[in-house]
N, C-alpha and C positions, 0 to 999 in steps of 0.2 A: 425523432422523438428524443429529449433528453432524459437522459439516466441520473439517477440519485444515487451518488455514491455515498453517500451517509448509511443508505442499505450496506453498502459494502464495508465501510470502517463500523458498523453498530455491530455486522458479525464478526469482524475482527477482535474488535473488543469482548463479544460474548462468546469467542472460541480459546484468545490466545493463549490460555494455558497450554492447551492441546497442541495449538500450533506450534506453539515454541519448542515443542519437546520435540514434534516433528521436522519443524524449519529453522531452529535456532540459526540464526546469523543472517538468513538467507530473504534475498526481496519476492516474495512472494506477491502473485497478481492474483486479487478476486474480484470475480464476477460471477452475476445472480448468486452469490453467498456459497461460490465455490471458488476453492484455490486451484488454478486452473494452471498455475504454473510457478516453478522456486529458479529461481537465479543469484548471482554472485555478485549483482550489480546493478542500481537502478539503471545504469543506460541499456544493461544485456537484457533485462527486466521489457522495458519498453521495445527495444529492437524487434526483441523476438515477437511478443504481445502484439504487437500495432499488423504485422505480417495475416495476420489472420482476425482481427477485432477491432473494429473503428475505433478511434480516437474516444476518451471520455465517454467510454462504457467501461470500463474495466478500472480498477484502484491496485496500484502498487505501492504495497507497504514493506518497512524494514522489520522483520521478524523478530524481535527482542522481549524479555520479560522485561516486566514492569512500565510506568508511565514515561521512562524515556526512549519510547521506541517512537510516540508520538508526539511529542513535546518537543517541538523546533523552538532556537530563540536566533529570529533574524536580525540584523545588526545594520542599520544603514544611512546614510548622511543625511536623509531628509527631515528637515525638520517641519513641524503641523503649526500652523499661528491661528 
């Protein structure tokens, strides 16, 4: 069964004040709309996560205020014609 993590980033969004004050800095992993775990790293984030929760059920996010905690700009050679 695939998992919608849009559920999990829409609670991210409609929590992170709280979070942040909690998790400041920290990659936090949620599932079913619980922070189920805070780490120092996305790769410690996922190590640990993936040990006990299948793949793509769970969202790890970088715990920051404001819109650049999720606002990536990736940068890459390919060009679209």
């Amino acid at each position: 069964m695939k998992h919608d993590l849009s559920i999990e980033f829409k609670y991210y969004l409609d929590h992170q004040d709280k979070l942040v004050e909690k998790y400041n800095n920290k990659f936090i992993v949620i599932k079913n709309q619980e922070v189920i775990g805070a780490f120092n790293s996305t790769t410690e984030a996922y190590e640990e996560t993936r040990k006990e929760h299948e793949l793509g059920t769970f969202l790890i996010q970088h715990c920051l205020p404001g819109k650049n905690s999720y606002q990536q700009t990736f940068h890459s050679r390919v060009v679209f014609q």
